[in-house]
N, CA, C and O atoms as a GROMACS GRO file, in nm:
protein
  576
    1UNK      N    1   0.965   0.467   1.114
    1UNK     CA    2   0.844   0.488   1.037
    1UNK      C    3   0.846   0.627   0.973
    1UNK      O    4   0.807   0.635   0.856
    2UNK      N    5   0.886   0.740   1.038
    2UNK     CA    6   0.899   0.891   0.989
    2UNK      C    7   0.996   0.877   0.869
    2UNK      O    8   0.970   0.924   0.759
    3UNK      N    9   1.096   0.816   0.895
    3UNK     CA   10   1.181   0.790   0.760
    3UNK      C   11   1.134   0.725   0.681
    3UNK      O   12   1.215   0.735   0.588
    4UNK      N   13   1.011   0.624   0.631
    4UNK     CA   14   0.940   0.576   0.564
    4UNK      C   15   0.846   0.689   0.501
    4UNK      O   16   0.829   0.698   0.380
    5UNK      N   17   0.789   0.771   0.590
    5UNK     CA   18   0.706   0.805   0.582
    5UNK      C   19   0.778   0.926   0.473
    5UNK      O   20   0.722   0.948   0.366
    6UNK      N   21   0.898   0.996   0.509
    6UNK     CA   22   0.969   1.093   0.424
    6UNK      C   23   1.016   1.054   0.292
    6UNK      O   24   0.998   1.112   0.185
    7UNK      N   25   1.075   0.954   0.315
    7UNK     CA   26   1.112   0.877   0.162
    7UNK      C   27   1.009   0.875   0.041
    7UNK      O   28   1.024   0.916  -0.074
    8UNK      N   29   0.858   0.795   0.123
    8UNK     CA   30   0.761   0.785   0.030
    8UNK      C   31   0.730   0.908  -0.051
    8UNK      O   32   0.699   0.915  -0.170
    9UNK      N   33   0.752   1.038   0.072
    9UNK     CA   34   0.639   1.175   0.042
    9UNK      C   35   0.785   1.209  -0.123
    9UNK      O   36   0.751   1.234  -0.239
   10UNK      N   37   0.926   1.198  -0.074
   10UNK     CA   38   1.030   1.225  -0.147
   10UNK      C   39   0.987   1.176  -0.304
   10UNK      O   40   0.994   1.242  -0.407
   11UNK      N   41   0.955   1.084  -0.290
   11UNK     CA   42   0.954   0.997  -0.399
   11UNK      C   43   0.801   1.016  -0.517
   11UNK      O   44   0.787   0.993  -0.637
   12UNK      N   45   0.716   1.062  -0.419
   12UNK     CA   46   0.608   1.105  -0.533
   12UNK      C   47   0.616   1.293  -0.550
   12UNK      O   48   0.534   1.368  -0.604
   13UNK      N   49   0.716   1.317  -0.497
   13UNK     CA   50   0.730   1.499  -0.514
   13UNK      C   51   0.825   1.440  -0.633
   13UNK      O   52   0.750   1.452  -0.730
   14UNK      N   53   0.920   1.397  -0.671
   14UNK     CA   54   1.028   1.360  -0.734
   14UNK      C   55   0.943   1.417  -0.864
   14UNK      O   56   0.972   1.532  -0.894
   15UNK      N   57   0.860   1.364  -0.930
   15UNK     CA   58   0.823   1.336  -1.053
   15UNK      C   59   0.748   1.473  -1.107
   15UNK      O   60   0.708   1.469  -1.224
   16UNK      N   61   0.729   1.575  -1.045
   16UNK     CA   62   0.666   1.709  -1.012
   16UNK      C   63   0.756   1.790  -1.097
   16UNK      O   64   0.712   1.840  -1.200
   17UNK      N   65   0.898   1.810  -1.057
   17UNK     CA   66   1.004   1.898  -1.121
   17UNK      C   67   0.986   1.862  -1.236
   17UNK      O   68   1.007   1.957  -1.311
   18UNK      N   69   0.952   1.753  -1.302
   18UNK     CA   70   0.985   1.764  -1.430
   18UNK      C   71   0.870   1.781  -1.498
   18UNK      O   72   0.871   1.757  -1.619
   19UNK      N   73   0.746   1.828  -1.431
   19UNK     CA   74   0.639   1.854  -1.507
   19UNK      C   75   0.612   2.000  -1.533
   19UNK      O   76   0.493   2.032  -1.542
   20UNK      N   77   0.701   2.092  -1.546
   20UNK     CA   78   0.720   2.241  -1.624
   20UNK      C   79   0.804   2.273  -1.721
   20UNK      O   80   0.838   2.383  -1.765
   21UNK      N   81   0.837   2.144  -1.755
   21UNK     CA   82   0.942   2.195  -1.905
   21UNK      C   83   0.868   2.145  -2.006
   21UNK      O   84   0.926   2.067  -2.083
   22UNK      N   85   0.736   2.175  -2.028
   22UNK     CA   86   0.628   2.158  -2.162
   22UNK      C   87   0.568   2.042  -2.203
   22UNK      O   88   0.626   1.959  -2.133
   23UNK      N   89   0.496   1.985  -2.268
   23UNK     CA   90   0.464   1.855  -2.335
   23UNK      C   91   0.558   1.782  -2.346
   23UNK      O   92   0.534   1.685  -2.274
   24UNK      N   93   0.688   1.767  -2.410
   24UNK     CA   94   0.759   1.643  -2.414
   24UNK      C   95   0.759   1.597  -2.259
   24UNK      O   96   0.717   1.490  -2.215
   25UNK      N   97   0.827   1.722  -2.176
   25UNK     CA   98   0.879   1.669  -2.073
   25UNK      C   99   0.768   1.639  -1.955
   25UNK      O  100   0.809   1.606  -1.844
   26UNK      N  101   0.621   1.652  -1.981
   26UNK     CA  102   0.520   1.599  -1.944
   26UNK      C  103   0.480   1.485  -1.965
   26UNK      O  104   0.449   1.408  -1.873
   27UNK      N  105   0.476   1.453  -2.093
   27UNK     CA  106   0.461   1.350  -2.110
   27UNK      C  107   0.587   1.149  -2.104
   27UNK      O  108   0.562   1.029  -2.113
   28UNK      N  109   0.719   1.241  -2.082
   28UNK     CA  110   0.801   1.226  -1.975
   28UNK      C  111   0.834   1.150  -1.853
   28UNK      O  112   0.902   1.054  -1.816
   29UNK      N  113   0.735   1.254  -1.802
   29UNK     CA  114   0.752   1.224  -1.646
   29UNK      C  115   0.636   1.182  -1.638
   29UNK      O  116   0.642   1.107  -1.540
   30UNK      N  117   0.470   1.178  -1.700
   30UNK     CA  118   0.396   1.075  -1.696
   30UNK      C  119   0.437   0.934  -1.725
   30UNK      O  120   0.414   0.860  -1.629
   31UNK      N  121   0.493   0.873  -1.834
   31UNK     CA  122   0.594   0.780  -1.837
   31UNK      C  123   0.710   0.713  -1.717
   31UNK      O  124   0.718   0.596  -1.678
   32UNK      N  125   0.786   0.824  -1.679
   32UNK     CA  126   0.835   0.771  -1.537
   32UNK      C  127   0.764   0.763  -1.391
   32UNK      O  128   0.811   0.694  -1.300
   33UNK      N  129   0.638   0.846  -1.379
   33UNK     CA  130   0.545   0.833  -1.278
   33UNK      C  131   0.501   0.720  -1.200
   33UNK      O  132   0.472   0.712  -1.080
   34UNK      N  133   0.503   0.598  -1.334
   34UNK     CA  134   0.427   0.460  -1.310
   34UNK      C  135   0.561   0.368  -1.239
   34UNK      O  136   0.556   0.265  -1.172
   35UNK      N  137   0.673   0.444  -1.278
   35UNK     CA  138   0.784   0.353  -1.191
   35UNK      C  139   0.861   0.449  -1.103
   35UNK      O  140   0.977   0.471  -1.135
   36UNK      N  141   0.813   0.506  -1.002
   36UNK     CA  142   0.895   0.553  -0.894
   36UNK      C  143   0.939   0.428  -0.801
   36UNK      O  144   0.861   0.341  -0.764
   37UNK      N  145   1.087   0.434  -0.767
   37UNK     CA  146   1.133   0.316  -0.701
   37UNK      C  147   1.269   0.371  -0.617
   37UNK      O  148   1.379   0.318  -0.601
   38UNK      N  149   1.203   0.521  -0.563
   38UNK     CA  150   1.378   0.570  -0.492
   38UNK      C  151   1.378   0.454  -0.322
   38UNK      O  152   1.464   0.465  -0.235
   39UNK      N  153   1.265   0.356  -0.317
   39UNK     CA  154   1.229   0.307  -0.228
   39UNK      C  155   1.271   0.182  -0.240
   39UNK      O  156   1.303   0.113  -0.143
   40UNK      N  157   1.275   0.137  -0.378
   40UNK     CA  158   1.309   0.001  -0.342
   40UNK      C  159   1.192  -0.044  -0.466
   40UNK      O  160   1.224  -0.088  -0.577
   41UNK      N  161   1.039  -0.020  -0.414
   41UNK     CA  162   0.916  -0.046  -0.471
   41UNK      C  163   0.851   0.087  -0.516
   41UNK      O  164   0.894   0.197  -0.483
   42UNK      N  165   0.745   0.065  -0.591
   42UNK     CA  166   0.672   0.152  -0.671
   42UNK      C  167   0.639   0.213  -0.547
   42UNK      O  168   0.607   0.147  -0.448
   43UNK      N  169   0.646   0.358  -0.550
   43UNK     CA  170   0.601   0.406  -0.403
   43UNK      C  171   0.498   0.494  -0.392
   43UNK      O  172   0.472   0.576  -0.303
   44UNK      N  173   0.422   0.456  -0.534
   44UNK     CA  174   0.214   0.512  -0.483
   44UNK      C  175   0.198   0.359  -0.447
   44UNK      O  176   0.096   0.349  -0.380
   45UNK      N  177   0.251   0.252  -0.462
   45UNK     CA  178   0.194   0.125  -0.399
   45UNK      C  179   0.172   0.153  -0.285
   45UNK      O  180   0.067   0.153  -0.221
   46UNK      N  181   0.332   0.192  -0.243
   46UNK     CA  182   0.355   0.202  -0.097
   46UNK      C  183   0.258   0.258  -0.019
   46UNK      O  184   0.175   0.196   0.048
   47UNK      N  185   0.274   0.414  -0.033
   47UNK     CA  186   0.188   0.504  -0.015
   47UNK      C  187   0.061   0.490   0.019
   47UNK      O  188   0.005   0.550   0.110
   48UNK      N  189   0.017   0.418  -0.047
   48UNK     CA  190  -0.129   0.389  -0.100
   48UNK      C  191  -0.144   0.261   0.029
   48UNK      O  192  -0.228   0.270   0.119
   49UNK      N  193  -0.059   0.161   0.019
   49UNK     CA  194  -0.107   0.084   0.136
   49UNK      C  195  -0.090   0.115   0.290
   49UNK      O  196  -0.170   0.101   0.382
   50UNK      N  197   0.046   0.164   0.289
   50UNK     CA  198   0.052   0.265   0.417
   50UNK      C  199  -0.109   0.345   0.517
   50UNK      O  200  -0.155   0.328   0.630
   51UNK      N  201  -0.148   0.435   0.393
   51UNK     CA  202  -0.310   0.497   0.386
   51UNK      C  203  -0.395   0.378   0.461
   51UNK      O  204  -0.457   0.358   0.566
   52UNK      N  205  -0.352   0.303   0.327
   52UNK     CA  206  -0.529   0.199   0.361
   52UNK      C  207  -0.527   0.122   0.515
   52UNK      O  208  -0.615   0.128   0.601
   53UNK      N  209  -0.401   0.050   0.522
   53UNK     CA  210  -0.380   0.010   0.660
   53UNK      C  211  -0.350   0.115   0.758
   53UNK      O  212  -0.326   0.047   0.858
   54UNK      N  213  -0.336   0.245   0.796
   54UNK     CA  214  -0.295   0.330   0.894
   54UNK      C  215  -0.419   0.288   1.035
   54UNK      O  216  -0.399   0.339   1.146
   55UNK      N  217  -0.517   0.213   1.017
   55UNK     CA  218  -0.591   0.195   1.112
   55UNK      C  219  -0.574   0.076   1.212
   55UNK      O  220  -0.630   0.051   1.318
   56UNK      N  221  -0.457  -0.003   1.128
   56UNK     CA  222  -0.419  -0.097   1.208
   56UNK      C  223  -0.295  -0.060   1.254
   56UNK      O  224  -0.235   0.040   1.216
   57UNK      N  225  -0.252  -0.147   1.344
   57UNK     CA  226  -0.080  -0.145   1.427
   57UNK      C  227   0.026  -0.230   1.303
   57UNK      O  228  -0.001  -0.340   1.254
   58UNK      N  229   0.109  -0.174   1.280
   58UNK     CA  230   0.215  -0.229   1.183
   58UNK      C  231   0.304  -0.295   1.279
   58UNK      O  232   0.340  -0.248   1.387
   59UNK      N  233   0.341  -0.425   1.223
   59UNK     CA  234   0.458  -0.516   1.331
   59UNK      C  235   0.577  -0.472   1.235
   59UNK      O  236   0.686  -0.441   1.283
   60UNK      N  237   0.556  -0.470   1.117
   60UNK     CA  238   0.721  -0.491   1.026
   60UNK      C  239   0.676  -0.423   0.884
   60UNK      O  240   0.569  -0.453   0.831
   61UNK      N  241   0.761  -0.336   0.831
   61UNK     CA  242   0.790  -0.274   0.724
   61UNK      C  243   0.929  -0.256   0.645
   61UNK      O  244   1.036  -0.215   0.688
   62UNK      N  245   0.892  -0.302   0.509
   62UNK     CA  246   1.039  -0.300   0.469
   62UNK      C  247   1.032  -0.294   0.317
   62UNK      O  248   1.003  -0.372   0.227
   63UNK      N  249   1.081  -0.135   0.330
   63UNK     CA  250   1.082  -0.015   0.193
   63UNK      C  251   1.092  -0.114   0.055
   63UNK      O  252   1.014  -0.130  -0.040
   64UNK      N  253   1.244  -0.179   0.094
   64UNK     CA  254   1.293  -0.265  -0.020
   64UNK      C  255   1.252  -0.356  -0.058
   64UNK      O  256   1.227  -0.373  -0.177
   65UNK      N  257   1.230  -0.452   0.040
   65UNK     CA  258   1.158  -0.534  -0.034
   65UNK      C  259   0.982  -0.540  -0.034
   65UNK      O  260   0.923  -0.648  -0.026
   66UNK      N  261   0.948  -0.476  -0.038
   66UNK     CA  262   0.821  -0.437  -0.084
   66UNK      C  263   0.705  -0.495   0.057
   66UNK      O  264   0.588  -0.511   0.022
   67UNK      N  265   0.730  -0.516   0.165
   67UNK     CA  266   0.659  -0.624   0.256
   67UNK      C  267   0.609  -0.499   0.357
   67UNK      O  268   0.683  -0.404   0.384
   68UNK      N  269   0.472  -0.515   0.408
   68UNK     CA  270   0.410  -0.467   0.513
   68UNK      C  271   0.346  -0.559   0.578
   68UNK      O  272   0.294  -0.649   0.514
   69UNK      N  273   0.337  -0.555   0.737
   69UNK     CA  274   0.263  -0.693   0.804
   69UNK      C  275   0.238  -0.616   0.919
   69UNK      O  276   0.337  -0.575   0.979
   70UNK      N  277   0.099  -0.580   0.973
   70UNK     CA  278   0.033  -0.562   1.062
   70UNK      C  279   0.062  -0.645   1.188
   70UNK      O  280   0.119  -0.755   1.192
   71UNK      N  281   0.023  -0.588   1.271
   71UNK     CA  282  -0.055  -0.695   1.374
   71UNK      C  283  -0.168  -0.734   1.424
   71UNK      O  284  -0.238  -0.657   1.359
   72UNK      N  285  -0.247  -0.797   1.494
   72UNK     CA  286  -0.352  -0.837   1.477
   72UNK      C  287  -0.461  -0.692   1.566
   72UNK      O  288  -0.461  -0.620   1.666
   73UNK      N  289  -0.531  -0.718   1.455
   73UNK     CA  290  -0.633  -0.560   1.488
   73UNK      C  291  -0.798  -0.673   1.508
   73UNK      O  292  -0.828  -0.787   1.473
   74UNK      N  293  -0.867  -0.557   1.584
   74UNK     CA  294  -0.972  -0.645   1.617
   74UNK      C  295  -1.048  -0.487   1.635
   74UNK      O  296  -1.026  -0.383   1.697
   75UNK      N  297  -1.140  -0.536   1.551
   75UNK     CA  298  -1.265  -0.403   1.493
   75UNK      C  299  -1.344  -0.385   1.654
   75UNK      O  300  -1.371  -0.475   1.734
   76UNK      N  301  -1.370  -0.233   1.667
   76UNK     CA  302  -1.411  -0.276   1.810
   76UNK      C  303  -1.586  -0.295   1.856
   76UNK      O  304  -1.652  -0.292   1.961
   77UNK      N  305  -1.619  -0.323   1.670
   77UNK     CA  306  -1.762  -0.345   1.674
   77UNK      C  307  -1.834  -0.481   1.638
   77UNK      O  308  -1.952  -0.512   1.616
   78UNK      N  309  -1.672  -0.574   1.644
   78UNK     CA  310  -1.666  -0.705   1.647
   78UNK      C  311  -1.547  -0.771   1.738
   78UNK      O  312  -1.456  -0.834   1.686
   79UNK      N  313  -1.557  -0.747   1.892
   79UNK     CA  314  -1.483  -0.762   1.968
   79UNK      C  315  -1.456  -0.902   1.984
   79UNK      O  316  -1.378  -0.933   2.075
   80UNK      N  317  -1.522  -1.023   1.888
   80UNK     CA  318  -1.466  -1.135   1.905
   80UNK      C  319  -1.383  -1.190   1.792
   80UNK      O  320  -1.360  -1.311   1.794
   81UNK      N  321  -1.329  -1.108   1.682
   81UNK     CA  322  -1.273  -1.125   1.558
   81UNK      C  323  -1.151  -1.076   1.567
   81UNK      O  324  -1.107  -1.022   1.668
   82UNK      N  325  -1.088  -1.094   1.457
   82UNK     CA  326  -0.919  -1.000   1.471
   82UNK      C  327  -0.873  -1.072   1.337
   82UNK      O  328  -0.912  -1.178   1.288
   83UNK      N  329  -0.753  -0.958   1.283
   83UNK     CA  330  -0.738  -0.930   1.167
   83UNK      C  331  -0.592  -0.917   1.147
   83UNK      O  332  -0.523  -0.825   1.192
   84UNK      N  333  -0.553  -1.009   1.079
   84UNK     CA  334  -0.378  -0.971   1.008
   84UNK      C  335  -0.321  -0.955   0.927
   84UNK      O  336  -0.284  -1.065   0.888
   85UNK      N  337  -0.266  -0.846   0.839
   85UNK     CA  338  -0.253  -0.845   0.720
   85UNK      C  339  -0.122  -0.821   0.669
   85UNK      O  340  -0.043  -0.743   0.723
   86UNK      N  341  -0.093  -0.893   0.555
   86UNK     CA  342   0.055  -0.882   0.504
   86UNK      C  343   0.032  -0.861   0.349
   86UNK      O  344  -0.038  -0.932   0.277
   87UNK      N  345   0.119  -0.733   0.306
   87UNK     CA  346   0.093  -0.707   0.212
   87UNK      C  347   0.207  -0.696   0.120
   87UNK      O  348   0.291  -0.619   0.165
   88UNK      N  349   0.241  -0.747   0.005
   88UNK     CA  350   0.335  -0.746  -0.045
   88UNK      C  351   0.381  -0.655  -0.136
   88UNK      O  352   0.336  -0.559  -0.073
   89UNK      N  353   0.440  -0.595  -0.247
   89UNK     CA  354   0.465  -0.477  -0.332
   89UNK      C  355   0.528  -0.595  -0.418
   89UNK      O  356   0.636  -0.623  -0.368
   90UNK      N  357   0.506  -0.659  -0.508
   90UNK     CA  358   0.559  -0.785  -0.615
   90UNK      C  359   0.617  -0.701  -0.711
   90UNK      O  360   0.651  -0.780  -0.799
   91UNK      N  361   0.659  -0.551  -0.759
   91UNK     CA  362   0.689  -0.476  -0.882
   91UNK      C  363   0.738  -0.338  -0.862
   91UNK      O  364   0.704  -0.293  -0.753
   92UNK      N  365   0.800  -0.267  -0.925
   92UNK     CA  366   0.846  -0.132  -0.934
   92UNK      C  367   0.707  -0.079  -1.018
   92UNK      O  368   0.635   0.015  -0.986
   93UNK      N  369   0.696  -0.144  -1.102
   93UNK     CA  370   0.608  -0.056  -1.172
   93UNK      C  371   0.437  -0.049  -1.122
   93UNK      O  372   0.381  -0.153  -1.089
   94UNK      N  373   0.353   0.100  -1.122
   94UNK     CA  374   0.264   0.092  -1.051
   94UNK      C  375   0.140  -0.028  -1.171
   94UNK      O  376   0.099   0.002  -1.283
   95UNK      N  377   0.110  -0.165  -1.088
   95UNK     CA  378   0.029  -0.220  -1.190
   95UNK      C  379  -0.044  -0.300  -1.051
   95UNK      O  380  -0.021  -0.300  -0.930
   96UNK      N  381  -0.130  -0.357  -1.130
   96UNK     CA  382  -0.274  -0.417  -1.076
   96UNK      C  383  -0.207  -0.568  -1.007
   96UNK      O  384  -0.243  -0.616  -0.900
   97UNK      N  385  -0.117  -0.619  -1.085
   97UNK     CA  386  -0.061  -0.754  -1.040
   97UNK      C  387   0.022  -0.724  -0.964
   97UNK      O  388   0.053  -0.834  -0.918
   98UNK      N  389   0.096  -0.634  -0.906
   98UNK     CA  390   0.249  -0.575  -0.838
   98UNK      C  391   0.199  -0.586  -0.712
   98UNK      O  392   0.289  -0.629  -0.640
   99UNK      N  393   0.119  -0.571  -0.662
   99UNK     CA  394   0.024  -0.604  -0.505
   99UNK      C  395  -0.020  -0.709  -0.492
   99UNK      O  396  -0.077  -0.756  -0.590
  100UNK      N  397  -0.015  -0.780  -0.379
  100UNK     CA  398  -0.044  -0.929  -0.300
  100UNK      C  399  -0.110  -0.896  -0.177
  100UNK      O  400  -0.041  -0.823  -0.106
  101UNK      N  401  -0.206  -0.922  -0.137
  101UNK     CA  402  -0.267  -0.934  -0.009
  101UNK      C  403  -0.290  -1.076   0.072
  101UNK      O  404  -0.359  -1.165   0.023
  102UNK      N  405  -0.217  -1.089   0.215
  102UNK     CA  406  -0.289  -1.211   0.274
  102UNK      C  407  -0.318  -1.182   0.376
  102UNK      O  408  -0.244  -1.109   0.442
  103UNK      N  409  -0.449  -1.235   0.432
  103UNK     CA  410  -0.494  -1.170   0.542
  103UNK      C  411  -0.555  -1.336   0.633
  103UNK      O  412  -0.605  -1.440   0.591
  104UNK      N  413  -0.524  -1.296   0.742
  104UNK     CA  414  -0.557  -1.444   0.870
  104UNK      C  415  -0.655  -1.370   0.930
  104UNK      O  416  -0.658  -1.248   0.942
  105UNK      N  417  -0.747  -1.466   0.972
  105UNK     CA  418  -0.862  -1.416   1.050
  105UNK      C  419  -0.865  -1.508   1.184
  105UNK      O  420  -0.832  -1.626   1.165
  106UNK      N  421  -0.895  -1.476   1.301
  106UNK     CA  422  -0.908  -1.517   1.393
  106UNK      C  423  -1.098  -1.499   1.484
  106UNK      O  424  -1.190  -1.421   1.458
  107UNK      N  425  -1.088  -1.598   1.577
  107UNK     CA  426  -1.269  -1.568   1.603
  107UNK      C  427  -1.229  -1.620   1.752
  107UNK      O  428  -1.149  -1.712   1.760
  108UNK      N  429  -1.293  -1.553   1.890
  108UNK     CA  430  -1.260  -1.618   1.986
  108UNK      C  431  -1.350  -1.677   2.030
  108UNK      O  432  -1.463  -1.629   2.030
  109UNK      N  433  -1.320  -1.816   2.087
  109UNK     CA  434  -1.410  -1.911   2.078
  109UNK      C  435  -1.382  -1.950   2.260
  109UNK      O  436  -1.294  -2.037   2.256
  110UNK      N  437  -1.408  -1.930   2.369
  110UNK     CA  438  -1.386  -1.969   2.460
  110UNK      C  439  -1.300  -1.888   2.530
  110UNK      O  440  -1.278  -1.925   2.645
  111UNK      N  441  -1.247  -1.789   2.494
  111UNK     CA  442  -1.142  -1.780   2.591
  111UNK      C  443  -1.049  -1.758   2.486
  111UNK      O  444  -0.971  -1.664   2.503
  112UNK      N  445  -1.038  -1.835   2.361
  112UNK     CA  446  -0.884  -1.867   2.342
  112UNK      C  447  -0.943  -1.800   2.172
  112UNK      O  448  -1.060  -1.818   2.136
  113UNK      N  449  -0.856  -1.737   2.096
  113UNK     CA  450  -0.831  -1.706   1.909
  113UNK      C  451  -0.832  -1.822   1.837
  113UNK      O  452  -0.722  -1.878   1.832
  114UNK      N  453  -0.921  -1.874   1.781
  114UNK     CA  454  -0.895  -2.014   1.678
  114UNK      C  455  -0.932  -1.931   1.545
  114UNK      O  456  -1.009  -1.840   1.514
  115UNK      N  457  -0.843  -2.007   1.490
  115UNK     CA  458  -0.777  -1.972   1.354
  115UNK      C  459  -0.940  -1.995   1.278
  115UNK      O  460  -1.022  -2.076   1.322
  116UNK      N  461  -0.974  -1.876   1.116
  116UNK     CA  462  -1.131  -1.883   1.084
  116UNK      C  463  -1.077  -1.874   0.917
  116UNK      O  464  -0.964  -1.841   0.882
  117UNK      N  465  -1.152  -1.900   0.857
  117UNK     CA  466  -1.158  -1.852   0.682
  117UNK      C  467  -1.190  -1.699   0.687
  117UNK      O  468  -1.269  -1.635   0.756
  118UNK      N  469  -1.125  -1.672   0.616
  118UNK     CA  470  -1.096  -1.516   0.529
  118UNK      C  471  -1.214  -1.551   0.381
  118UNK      O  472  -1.223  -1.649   0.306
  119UNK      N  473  -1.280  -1.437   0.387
  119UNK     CA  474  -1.334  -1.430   0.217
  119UNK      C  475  -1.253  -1.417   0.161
  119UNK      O  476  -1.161  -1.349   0.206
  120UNK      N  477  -1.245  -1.475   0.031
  120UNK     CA  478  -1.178  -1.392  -0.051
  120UNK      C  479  -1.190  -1.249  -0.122
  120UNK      O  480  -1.097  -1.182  -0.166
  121UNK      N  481  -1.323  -1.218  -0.121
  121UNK     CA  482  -1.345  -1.126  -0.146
  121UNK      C  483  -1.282  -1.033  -0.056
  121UNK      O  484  -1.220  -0.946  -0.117
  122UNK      N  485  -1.279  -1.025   0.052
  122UNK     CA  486  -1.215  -0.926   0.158
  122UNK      C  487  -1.055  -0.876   0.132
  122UNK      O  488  -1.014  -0.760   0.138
  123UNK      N  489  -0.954  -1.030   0.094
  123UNK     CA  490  -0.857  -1.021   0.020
  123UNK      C  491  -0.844  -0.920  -0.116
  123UNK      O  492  -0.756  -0.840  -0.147
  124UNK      N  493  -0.933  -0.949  -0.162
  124UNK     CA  494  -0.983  -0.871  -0.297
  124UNK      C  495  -1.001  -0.731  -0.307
  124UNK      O  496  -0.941  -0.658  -0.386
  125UNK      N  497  -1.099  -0.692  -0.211
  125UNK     CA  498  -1.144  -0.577  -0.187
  125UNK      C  499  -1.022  -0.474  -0.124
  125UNK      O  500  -0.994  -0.357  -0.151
  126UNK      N  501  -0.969  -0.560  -0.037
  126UNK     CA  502  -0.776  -0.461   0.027
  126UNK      C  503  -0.718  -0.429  -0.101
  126UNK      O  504  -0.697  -0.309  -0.123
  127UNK      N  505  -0.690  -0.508  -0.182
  127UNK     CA  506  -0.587  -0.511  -0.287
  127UNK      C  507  -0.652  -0.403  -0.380
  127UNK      O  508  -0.569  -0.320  -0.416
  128UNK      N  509  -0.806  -0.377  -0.441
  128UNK     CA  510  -0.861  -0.292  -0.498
  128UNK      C  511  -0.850  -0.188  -0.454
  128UNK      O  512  -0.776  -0.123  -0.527
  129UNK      N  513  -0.898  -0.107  -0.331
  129UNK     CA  514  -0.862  -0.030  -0.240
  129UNK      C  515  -0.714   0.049  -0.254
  129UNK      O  516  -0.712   0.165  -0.296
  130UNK      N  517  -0.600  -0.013  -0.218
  130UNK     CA  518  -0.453   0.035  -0.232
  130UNK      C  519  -0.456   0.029  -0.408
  130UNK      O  520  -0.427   0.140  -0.451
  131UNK      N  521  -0.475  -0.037  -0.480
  131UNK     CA  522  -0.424  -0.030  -0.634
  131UNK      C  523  -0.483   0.136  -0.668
  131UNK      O  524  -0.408   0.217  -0.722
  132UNK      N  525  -0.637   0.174  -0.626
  132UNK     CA  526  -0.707   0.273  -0.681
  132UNK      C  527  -0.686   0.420  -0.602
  132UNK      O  528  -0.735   0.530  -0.626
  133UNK      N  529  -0.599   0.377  -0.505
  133UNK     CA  530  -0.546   0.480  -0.355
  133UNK      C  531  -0.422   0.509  -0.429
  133UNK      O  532  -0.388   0.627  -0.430
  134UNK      N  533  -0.332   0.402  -0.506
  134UNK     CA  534  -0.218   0.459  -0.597
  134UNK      C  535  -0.190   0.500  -0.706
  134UNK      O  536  -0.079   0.531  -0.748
  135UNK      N  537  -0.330   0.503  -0.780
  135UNK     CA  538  -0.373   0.543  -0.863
  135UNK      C  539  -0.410   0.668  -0.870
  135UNK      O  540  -0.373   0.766  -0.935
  136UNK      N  541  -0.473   0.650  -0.805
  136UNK     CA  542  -0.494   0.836  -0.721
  136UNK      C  543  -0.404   0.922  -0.691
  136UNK      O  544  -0.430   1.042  -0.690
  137UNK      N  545  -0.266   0.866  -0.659
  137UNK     CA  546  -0.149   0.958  -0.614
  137UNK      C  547  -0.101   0.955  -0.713
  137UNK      O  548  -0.072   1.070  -0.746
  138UNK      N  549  -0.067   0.869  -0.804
  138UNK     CA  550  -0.018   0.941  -0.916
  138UNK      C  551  -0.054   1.034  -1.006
  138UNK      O  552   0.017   1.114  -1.067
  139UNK      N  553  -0.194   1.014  -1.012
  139UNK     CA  554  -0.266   1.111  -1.099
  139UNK      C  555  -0.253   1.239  -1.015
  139UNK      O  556  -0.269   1.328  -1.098
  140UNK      N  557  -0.232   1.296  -0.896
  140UNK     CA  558  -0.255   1.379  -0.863
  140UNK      C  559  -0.090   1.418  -0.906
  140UNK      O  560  -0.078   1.499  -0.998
  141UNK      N  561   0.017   1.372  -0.850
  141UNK     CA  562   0.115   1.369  -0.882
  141UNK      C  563   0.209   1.413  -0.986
  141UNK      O  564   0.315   1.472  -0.965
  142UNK      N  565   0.154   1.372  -1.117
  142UNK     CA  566   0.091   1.367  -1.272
  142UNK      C  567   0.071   1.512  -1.304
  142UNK      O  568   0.155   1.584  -1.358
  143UNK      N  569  -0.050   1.546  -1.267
  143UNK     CA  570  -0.100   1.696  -1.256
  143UNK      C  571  -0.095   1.794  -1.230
  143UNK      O  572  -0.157   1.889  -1.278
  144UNK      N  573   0.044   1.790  -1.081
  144UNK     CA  574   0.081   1.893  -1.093
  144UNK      C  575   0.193   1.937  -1.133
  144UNK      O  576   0.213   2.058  -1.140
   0.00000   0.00000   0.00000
């Protein structure tokens, strides 16, 4: 995970050096900003979902092909629910469609986890979240 975690930080410093050789080369490296991929995937996606999920337990991560998958988290102010999320990176380039969210919900009913409907909106709302979290890193990114 630390090597994930270095790669990502690598990969949005990357685009920085080339923002002091004036307007062309600003405008430049704003242009290459939207596709950082020393990862495999756009890596304010990454970044950005890394962030949003850090509150859950990660089962599997994998730089290249763009995939993150939790394990099941259970809010501890809804101790009969639980939460799984797999998130995909579909693109190099940072865009609104390049992110996939699927998320399983569970409810315990007896004793035992039976499988529940997910809003979609909740789906929705993850994917908004990381798009505007990588949005954010680039612009900061961008700027300096």
């Amino acid at each position: 995970m630390t090597r994930l975690r270095t790669a990502a930080y690598l990969a949005l410093l990357l685009p920085l050096a080339a923002c002091s050789h004036g307007n062309k080369a600003r405008m430049q490296a704003d242009i290459a900003a939207s596709k950082v991929t020393t990862i495999g995937v756009n890596a304010y996606l990454w970044r950005a979902t890394l962030d949003t999920l850090s509150f859950m337990p990660l089962l599997q991560t994998d730089s290249n092909g763009g995939v993150i998958v939790t394990d099941w988290y259970v809010n501890p102010s809804a101790p009969t629910e639980r939460m799984k999320v797999t998130v995909t990176i579909l693109d190099q380039d940072l865009r609104a469609d390049a992110v996939r969210v699927a998320a399983l919900r569970q409810v315990n009913q007896g004793g035992q986890w039976v499988a529940a409907p997910v809003q979609a909106a909740t789906v929705q709302k993850l994917e908004d979240i990381i798009l505007t979290r990588a949005r954010d890193l680039r612009r900061a990114a961008v700027a300096n």
